[in-house]
N, C-alpha and C positions, 0 to 999 in steps of 0.2 A: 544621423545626418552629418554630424560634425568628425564623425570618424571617416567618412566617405570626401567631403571637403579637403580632410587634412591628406588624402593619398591622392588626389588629383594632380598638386603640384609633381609629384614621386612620378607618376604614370607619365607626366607632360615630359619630365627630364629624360625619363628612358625611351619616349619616343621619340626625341628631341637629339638622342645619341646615335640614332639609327640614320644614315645619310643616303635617302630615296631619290636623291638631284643625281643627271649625270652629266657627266664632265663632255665637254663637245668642243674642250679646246683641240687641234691637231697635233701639239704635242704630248695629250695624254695618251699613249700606247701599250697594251700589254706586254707583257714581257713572256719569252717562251721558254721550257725547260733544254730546249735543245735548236742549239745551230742547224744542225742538219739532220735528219731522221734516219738512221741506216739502219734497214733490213735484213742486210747480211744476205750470204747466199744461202737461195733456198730452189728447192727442184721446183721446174714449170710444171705446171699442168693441176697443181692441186694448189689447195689454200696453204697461206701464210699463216707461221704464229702470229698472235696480234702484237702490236705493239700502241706504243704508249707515249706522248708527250703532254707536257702542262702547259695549257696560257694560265699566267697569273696578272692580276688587276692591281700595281703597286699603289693605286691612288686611292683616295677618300669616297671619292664619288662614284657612284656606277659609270662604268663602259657598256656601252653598246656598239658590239662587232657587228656592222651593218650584213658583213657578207663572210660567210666562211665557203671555198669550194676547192677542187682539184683541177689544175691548167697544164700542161704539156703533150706533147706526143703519145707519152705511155699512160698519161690521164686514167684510161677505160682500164688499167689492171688493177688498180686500186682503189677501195673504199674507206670509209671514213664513218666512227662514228663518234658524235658530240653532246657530252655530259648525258650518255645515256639513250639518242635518239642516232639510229640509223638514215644514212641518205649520201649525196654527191654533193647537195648545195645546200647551204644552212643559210636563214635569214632572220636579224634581231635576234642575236644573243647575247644573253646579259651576262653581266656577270658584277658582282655584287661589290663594293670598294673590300680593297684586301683581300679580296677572297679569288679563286681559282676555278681553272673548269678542265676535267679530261679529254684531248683529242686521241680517239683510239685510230691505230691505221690497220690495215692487214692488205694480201695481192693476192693476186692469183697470177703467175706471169707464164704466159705463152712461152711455148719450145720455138728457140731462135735457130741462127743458120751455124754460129759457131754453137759448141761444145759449153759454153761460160760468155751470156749476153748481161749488158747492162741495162735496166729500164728507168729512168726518171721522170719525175714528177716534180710539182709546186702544189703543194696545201697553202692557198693565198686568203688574205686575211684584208677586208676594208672595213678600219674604222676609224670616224674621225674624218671619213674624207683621203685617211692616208692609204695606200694598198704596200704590206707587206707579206713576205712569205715563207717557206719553210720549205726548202727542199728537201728529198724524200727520195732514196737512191738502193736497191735490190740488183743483188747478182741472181741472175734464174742459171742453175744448173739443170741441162737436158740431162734426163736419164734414160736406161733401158729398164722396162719394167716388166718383171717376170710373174706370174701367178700361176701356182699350185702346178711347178713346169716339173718334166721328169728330164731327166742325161743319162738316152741311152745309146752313143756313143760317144767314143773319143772326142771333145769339146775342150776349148779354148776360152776363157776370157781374159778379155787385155785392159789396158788403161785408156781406152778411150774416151767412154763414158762410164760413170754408177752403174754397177745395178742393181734396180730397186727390186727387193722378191715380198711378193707377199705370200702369206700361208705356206705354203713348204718348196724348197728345190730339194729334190731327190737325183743320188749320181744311182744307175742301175746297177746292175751286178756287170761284171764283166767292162762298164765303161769308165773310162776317165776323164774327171774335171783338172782341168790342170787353167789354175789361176799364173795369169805372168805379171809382170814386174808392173808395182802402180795399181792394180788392177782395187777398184772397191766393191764392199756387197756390202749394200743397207738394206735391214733386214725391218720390216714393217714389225709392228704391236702383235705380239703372238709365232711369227712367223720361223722357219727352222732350216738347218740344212740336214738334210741325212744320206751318207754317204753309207750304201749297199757295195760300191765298187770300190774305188779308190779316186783319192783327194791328193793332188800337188798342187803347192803352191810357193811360186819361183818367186819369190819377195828380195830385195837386195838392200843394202845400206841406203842408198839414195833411193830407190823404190821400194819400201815394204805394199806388202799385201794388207789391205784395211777390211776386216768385216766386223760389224757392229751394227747399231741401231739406225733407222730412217730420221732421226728425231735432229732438227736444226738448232742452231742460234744455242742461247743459254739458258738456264734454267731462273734462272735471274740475277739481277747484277750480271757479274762475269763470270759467274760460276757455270761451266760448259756443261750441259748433256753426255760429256765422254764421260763422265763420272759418275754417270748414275745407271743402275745395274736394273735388271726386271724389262727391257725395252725390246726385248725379242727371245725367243726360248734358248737355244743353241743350239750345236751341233752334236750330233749323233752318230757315231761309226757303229754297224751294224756287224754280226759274226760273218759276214760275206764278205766285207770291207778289207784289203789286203794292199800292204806297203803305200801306206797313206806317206807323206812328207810333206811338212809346212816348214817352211824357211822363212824368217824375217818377216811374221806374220804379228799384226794387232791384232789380236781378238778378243773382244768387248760389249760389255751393257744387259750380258744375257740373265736370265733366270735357271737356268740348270747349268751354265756352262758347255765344255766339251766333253761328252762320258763316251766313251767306247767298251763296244762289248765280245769279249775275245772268244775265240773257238777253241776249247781245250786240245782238240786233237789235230789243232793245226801247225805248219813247223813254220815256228817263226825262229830258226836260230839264225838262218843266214841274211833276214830283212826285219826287225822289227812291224809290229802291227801299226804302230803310228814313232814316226820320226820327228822331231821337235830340233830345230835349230835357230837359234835366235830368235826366239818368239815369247809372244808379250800374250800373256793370258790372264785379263783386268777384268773385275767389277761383276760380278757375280751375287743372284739374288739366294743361289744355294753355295755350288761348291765349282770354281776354275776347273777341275779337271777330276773327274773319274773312271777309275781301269778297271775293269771285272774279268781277271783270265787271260790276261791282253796280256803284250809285249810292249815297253813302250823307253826308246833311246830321247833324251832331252838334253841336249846340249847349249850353253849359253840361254837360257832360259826363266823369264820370270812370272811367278806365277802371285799374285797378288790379288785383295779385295773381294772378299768372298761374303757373304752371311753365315753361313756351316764347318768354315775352315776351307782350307784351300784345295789340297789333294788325297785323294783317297784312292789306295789302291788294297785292292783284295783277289789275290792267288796274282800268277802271272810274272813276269821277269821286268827288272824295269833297270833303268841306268838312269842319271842324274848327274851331269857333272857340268861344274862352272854354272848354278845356279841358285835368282834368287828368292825364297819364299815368306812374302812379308805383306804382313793382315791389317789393313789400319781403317778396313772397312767402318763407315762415316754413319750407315742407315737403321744399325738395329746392334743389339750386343751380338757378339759372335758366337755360335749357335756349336763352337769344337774347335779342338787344336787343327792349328795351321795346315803337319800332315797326320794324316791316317792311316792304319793300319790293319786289315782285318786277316782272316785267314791263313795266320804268322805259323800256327802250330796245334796242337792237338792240346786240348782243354788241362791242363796243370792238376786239379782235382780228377777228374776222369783220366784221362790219359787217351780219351778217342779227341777224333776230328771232327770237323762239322755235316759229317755223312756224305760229303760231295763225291769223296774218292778221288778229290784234283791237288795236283801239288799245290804248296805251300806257297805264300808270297815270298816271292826274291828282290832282293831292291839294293842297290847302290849308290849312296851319296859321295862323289867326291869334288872337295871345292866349294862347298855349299856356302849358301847363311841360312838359315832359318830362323827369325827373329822378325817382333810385330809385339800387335796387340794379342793376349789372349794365352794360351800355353803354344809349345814349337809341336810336341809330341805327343800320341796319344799312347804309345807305348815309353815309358820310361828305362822297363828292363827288357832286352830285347836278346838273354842268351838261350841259345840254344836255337834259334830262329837264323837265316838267312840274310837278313837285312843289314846292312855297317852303314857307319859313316866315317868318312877320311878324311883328316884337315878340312874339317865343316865347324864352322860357328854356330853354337847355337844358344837360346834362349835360355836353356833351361843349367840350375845349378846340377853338374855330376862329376864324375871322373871317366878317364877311358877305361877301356875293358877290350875283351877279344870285337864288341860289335862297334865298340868308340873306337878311332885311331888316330891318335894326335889332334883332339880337339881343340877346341878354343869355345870355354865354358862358361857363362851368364857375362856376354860384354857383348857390348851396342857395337854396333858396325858400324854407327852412326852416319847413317843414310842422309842427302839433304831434303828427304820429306814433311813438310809444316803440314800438317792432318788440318790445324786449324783456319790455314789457310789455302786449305786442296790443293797443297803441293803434294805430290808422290811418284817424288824423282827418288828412283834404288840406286844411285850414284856413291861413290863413298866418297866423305870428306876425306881432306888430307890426315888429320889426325886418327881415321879409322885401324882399328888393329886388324880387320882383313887384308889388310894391303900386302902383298908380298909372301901371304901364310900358308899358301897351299902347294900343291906339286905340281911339276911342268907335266904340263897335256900337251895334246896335238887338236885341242878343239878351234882353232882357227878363233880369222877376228869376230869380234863382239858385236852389239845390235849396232852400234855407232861407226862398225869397220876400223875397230881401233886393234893391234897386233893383243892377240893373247899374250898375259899377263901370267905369273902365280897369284895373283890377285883372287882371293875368293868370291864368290860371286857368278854374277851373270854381268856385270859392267867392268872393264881394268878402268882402274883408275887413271885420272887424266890429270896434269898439275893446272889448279883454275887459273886462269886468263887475269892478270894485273889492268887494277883501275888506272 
C-alpha cells in the first residue's frame, strides 16, 4: 500500500504535464506548412498525385478547428483528406498543443476551352471564430489520348496538344508517323511505340520532339519524374521499319529503351535504318539503345543513364560522331560497360563465327566521350575487328593502335553533372580537355543550336555567363 501511495504523486505530475484545456483565445491560430498549395500541371480528366500540407498547433493548449472545407468556383475538382479521414467538409478537429495534423489534396480537373486552364480553390479553415485559408492552384493540361491505336497511313502529329498512348501505338508497314516540331507523347505504365514502317521526327532547337513517361509533378521534394526510368517500355523498330529519322528528340523514362531490329538482306547503304541527330536518349531501366543487324548514323548525340550500360550493338554498320555516352545511373549498380559490342569477329580459340553467316559489326567513333560510372568498353582489344575510334575520350587506361586514333586516354571531360544532386548536364566545363580535341566535321549545330565546334562531344562548349 505504501508503495502504491508513494507513485500516486509520480502519476498526478504526468498527468498534470499533459494539457487537455483548449485555447479559444482568437489569436491562438495554427500555422500552415505552405502559403499556397500548387499542384502543378497535370492532364484533365484523370486523378491528380496527391499532395500534402501541414497545419501545426504552435500553442500549449489544444485547438479546435471548428470547420475545415473547400470554397471557390473550381471547389467540385478537388478533394481533401484530414488526418486520415476522407470528405469536403470536416467538423471539430483537434489537434493536440505542439502537435500537427495532415491535409492531403488531390483533383481531377475537367478538359477546359484552351489547351493549358487554370482551376482554383480555398481550403478555408474556422477557428477561434477566425476564418483563414489556403489557396490551392492546378494547371489541367488537355490531352489526346490514344489506346492500343494502329498508323496505317501517312500521319502527322503536331504541338498542339500531348499525346497520351496507353498500351501500344503501332506505325504499319508501309506508313508514316512523322512527329513535328514541339510535338509530346506521354507514354502510360507499360505502354510502347513500335514502328513496322517508318518514324520522323522534325524536333528543332527551340522545339525538340518529347517522348517519355505520363507521370507528373516530382517524385518528391524537387526531384522531377524525368529522372526516373522503368515508366513506359520503349520503342521498337521492327525488320520492316526503314529510314526512321529523329532529330532533336528527348527520349526518356523507358525500361528497354530504343532497340531496332535490322534486316540482313536489306541495303541500307544509301539511308541508314535509323538516323539519330541531336537527340537525347536518357534513363533507361535496361540499355538506351540496341542495334541487332541494323544500320544506324548518330550524329550530335547523347546517350545516357542506363541500368545494363548504355549501347549495344551486334553485326550491322553504325557511325557515331560528335557524341556523348555517359552512365551515372542513380537506381541500381550498373549491370555493363557503357558500350557493347557483340559479334566483332570469329571466336579467337576456334576461329568460326557465331553460325549466323552475317557480317561482322562495323562501327565508328568519331569525336566521342565515353566516360561515366562503370567501365567505357566492353571490348578492350579490338584488332582485327572493324570498329575505331577517332579523337574520342575515353574512360579507360590504353594507348592508340590501328582501331585507337589520337585518343585522349583516362581523363575526365569534366561534365557539370552533381549525380548527387540530379544534375546531368553532359555540358563541358571550361577547364575540360575535350574542348577543342577533335577534327572538323560537317555535323552542323548542336542540341542548343550552338555552330559545331572540334569540341568532342555531343555539346560545343559555351564560355559560362559572368555573375
Amino acid at each position: 500500500m505504501r508503495k502504491i501511495i508513494l507513485l500516486l504523486p509520480i502519476i498526478f505530475a504526468l498527468v498534470g504535464c499533459i494539457e487537455d484545456g483548449y485555447t479559444t483565445s482568437p489569436s491562438d491560430q495554427p500555422v500552415f506548412s505552405v502559403d499556397t498549395l500548387s499542384i502543378g500541371t497535370v492532364f484533365t480528366d484523370e486523378p491528380t498525385p496527391t499532395h500534402r500540407f501541414v497545419v501545426r498547433n504552435p500553442h500549449a493548449k489544444q485547438l479546435e478547428i471548428a470547420e475545415i472545407s473547400v470554397s471557390g468556383t473550381d471547389a467540385g475538382c478537388f478533394r481533401l483528406n484530414v488526418d486520415g479521414i476522407s470528405g469536403s467538409r470536416f467538423q471539430g478537429v483537434d489537434i493536440r498543443g505542439k502537435d500537427s495534423i495532415y491535409v492531403f489534396v488531390e483533383a481531377t480537373l475537367p478538359p477546359g476551352k484552351d489547351a493549358l486552364c487554370t482551376y482554383k480553390a480555398s481550403i478555408d479553415f474556422t477557428t477561434n471564430g477566425v476564418h483563414r485559408s489556403v489557396p490551392v492552384v492546378a494547371q489541367g493540361q488537355n490531352v489526346k489520348r490514344l489506346k492500343a491505336m494502329t498508323i496505317d497511313a501517312d500521319t502527322r502529329f503536331d504541338s498542339t496538344l500531348p499525346y497520351q498512348i496507353y498500351d501500344s501505338l503501332v506505325v504499319a508497314p508501309g506508313a508514316t508517323l512523322t512527329l513535328g516540331p514541339g510535338a509530346r507523347l506521354c507514354f502510360h505504365d507499360k505502354a510502347m511505340l513500335v514502328v513496322r514502317g517508318t518514324l520522323v521526327a522534325e524536333g528543332t532547337a527551340e522545339a525538340p520532339v518529347i517522348m517519355g513517361g505520363d507521370r507528373t509533378g516530382n517524385v518528391v521534394g524537387d526531384i522531377s519524374f524525368d529522372i526516373m526510368s522503368r515508366q513506359w517500355t520503349g520503342v521498337f523498330f521492327t525488320k520492316t521499319s526503314k529510314a526512321n529519322r529523329l532529330s532533336h528528340v528527348l527520349l526518356q523514362n523507358t525500361t528497354q529503351g530504343v532497340m531496332i531490329d535490322g534486316d540482313p538482306e536489306a541495303d541500307y547503304s544509301t539511308l541508314p535504318q535509323l538516323d539519330l541527330i541531336n537527340t537525347r536518349l536518357r534513363n533507361s531501366g535496361g540499355m538506351v539503345l540496341e542495334a541487332y543487324h541494323s544500320d544506324i548514323r548518330a550524329v550530335g548525340c547523347e546517350f545516357a543513364e542506363a541500368a545494363d550500360g548504355l549501347v549495344y550493338l551486334q553485326g550491322g554498320k553504325h557511325s557515331f560522331t560528335h557524341c556523348t555516352f555517359a552512365n551515372y545511373y542513380l537506381f541500381s549498380a550498373l549491370g555493363g560497360p557503357s558500350v557493347q559490342f557483340a559479334h566483332v569477329s570469329a571466336d579467337e580459340k576456334t576461329g568460326l563465327d557465331d553460325g549466323s553467316g552475317l557480317p561482322y559489326t562495323s562501327a565508328s567513333f568519331v569525336n566521342c566521350i565515353i566516360y561515366g560510372n562503370g567501365t567505357d568498353l566492353s571490348h578492350g582489344d579490338l584488332k582485327g575487328t572493324s570498329i575505331n575510334f577517332r579523337k574520342c575520350l575515353l574512360k579507360s587506361k590504353g594507348s592508340d593502335d590501328d582501331n585507337f586514333i589520337t585518343c585522349i586516354w583516362e581523363s575526365d571531360p569534366l561534365y557539370y553533372t552533381e549525380r548527387s544532386e540530379y544534375i546531368f548536364d553532359y555540358r563541358l566545363r571550361p577547364e575540360s580537355p575535350a574542348i577543342a580535341a577533335g577534327d572538323p566535321t560537317d555535323a552542323g549545330p548542336d542540341w542548343y543550336g550552338q555552330p559545331r565546334t572540334t569540341d568532342l562531344g555531343a555539346y560545343v562548349y559555351t564560355e559560362p555567363e559572368q555573375d
